[in-house]
C-alpha positions as CSV (number, residue, x, y, z in Angstrom):
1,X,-41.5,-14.9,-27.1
2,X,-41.4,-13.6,-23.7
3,X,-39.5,-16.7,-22.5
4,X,-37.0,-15.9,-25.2
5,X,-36.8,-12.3,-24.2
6,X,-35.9,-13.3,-20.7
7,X,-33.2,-15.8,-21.3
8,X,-31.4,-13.3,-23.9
9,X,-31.9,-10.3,-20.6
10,X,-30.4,-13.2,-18.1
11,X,-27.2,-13.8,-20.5
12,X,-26.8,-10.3,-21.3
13,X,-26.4,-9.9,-17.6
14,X,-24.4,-12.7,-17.0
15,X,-22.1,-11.6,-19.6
16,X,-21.6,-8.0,-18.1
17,X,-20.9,-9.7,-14.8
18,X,-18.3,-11.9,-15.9
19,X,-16.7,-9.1,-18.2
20,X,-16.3,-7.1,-15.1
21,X,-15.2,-9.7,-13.3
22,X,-12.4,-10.5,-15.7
23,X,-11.8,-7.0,-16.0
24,X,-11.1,-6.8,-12.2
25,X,-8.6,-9.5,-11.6
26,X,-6.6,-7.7,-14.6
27,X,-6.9,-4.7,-13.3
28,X,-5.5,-6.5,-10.2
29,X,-2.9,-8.3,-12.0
30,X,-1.6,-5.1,-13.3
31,X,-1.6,-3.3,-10.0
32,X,0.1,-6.1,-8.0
33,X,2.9,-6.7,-11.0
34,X,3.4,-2.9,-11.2
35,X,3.7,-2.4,-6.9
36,X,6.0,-5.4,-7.3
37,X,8.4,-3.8,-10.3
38,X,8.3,-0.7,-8.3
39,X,9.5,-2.7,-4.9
40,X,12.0,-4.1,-6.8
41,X,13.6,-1.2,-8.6
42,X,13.1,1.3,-5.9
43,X,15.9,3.6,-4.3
44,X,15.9,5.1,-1.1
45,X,17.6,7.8,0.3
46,X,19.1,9.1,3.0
47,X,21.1,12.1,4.5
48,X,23.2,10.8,6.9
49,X,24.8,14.7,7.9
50,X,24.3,17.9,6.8
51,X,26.3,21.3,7.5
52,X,23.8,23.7,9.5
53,X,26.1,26.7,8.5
54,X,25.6,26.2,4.9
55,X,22.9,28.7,3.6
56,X,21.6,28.1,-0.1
57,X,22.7,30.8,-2.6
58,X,20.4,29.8,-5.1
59,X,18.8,27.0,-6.9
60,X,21.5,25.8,-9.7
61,X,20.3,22.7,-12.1
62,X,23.9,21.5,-12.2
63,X,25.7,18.2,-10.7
64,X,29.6,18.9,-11.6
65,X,31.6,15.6,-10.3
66,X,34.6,17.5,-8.0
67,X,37.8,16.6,-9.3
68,X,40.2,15.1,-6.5
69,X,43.3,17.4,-7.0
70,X,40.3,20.6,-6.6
71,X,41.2,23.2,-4.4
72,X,38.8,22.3,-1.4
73,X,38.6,25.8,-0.6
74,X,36.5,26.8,-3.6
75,X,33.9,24.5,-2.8
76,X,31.6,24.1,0.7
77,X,30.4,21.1,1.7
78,X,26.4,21.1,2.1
79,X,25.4,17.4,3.1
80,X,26.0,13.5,2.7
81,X,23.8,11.2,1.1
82,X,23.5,7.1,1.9
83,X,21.7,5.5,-1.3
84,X,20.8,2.1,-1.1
85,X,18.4,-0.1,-3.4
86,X,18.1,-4.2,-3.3
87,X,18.3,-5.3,-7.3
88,X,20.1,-3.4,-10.0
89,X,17.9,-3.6,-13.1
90,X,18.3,-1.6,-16.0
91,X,17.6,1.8,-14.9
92,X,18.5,1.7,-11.5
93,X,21.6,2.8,-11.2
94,X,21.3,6.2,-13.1
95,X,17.3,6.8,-11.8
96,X,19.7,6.6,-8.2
97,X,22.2,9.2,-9.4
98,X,19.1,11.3,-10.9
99,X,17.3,11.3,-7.1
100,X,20.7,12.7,-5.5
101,X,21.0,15.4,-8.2
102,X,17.6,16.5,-7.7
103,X,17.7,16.1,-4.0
104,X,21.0,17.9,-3.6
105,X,19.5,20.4,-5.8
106,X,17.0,21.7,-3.7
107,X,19.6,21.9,-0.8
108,X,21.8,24.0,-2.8
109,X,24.3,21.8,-3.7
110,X,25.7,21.7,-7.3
111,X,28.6,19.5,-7.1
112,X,29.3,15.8,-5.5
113,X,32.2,13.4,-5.0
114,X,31.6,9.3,-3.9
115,X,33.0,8.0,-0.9
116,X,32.0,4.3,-0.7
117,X,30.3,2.1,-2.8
118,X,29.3,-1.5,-3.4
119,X,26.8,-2.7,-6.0
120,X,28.1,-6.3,-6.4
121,X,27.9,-8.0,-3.2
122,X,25.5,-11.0,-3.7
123,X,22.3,-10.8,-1.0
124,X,23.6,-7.6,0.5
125,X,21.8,-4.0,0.4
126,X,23.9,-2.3,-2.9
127,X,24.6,1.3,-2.0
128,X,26.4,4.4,-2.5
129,X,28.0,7.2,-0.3
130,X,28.5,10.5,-1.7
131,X,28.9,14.3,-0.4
132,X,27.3,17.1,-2.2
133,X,28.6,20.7,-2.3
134,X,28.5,23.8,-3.4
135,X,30.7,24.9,-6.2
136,X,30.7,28.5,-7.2
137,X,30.1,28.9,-11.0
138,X,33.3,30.9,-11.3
139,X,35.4,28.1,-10.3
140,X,33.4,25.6,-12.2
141,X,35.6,25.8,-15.1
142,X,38.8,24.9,-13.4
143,X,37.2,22.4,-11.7
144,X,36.3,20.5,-15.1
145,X,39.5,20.8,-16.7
146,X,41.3,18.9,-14.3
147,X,39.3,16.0,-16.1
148,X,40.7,16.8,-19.9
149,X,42.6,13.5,-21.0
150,X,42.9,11.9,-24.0
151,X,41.4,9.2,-22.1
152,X,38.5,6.7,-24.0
153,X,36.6,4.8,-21.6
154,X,33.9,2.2,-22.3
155,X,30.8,1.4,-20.0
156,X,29.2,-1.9,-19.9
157,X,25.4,-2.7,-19.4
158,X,24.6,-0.8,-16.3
159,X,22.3,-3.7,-14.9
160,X,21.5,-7.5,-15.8
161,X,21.4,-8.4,-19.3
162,X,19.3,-11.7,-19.7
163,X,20.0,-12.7,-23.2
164,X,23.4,-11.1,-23.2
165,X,26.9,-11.3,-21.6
166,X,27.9,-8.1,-22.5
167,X,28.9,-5.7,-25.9
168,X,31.5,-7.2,-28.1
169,X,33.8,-4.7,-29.6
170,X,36.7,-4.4,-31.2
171,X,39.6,-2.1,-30.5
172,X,41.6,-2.3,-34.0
173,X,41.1,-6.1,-34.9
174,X,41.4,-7.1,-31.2
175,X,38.2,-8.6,-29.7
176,X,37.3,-8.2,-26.5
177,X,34.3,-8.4,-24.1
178,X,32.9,-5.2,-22.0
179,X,31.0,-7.0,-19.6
180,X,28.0,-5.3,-17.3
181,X,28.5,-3.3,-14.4
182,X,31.9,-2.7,-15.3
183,X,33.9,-0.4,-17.6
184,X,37.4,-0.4,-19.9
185,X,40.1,2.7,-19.7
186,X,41.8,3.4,-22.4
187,X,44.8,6.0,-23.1
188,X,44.8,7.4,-26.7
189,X,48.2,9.4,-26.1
190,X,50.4,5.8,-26.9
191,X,48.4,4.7,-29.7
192,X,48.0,8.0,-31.3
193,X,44.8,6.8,-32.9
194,X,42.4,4.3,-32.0
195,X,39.2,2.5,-33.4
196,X,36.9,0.9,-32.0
197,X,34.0,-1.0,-33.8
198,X,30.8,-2.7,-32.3
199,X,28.4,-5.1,-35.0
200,X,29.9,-6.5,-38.0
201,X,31.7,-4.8,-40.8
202,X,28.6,-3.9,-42.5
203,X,25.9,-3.0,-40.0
204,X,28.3,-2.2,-37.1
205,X,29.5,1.2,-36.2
206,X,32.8,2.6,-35.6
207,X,33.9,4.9,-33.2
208,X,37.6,6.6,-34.1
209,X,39.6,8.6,-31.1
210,X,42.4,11.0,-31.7
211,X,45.1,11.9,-28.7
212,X,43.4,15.2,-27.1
213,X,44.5,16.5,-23.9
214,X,42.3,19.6,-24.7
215,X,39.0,18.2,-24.0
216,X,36.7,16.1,-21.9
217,X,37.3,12.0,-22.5
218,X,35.4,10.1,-24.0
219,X,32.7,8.0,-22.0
220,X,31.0,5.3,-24.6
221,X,28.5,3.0,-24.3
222,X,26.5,1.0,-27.1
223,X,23.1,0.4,-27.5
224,X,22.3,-3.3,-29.8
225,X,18.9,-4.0,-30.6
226,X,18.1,-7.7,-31.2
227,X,15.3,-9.5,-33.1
228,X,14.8,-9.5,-37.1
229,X,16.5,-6.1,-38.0
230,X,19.6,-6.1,-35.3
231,X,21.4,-2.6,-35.3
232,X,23.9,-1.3,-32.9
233,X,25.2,2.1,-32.3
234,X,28.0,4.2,-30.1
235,X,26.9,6.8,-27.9
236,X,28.4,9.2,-24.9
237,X,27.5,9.3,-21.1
238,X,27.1,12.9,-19.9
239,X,30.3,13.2,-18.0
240,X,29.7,14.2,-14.3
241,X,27.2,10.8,-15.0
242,X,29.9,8.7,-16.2
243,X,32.6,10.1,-13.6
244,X,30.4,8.9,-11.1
245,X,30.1,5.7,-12.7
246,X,34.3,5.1,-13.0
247,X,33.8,5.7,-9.1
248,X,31.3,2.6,-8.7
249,X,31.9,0.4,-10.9
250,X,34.4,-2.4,-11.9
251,X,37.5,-1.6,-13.8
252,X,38.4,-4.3,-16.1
């Protein structure tokens, strides 16, 4: 009985010990593929100049994308940022654009426009250049109006799709391909209409544009879903987000 007692205490312990031990390396395994991800993914940043003259007026939550043909003398320059990451993977590219708005944020900075880019060069650093400024909220109006068009434009997957080339649309019955990291203008005031449909006939959605000069573009991108139950859907990029994206990415 005793004898008994003992060798059920010694597995008991042995079982504890190798539970742990198990639990350990995944608790490893999870740390060292999480540091990993987060190497891979990660964004830094940089301010490469700032202007010491500039004193913050107040913390604004806004990040308006400055219109080229914008009086310059309604907005002050505040600081340039240098944002560089080493893989673009779903994600990256707008968790970058986030860190700048909240960075330029707290320097007082409301506004920004994109000097230099390059997120396709193969074994290179991918980065960005942009300025930050503020824009008084009087002039912030004006500023965004300069963008009404009757303008559609469609994004492609911002990052590597694994299973997928990119979304397949169709603009009337024309097919066509919007492949990743790049994006398709289109002007509604020659067609008068347009329609543009993603998915098949019956679980596909469509997306109709009318010619308006009176309003912000439209900045699409779709969302498909794969597997047993596929599903796909049309939805719009904020647009100081997508403005920034026409300035970085491809044009097909």
């Amino acid at each position: 009985m005793i004898r008994h007692n003992l060798i059920a205490t010694i597995f008991v312990i042995l079982t504890r010990i190798m539970n742990a031990t198990c639990l350990l390396r995944v608790i490893f395994l999870v740390f060292t593929m999480s540091f990993i991800s987060h190497q891979s993914v990660a964004q830094k940043y940089r301010i490469t100049r700032s202007n010491p003259a500039f004193e913050k007026v107040r913390h604004d939550t806004n990040f308006d994308c400055i219109h080229p043909e914008f009086d310059s003398a309604l907005y002050q320059w505040v600081a340039d940022f240098h944002v560089y990451f080493d893989t673009i993977m779903p994600g990256t590219i707008e968790t970058a654009f986030k860190g700048v708005w909240e960075r330029a944020n707290r320097l007082g900075a409301n506004s920004f426009t994109v000097h230099r880019s390059d997120l396709y060069t193969v074994g290179e650093t991918r980065y960005f250049d942009v300025s930050v400024y503020w824009l008084r909220m009087e002039n912030r109006d004006s500023n965004t109006h300069l963008f009404y068009s009757g303008n559609v434009y469609m994004f492609g997957f911002l990052g590597h799709h694994v299973l997928l080339d990119g979304y397949e649309v169709y603009r009337g019955e024309e097919e066509m391909l919007i492949e990743e990291l790049s994006y398709h203008q289109f002007d509604v005031e020659h067609d008068d209409k347009m329609e543009i449909r993603i998915g098949n006939r019956n679980r596909g959605e469509i997306f109709r544009a009318h010619a308006d000069h009176n309003s912000l573009p439209d900045y699409l991108y779709f969302q498909q879903t794969t597997g047993t139950f596929q599903n796909s859907w049309i939805a719009n990029h904020n647009w100081y987000f997508a403005e920034f994206l026409i300035r970085v990415l491809k044009k097909a």
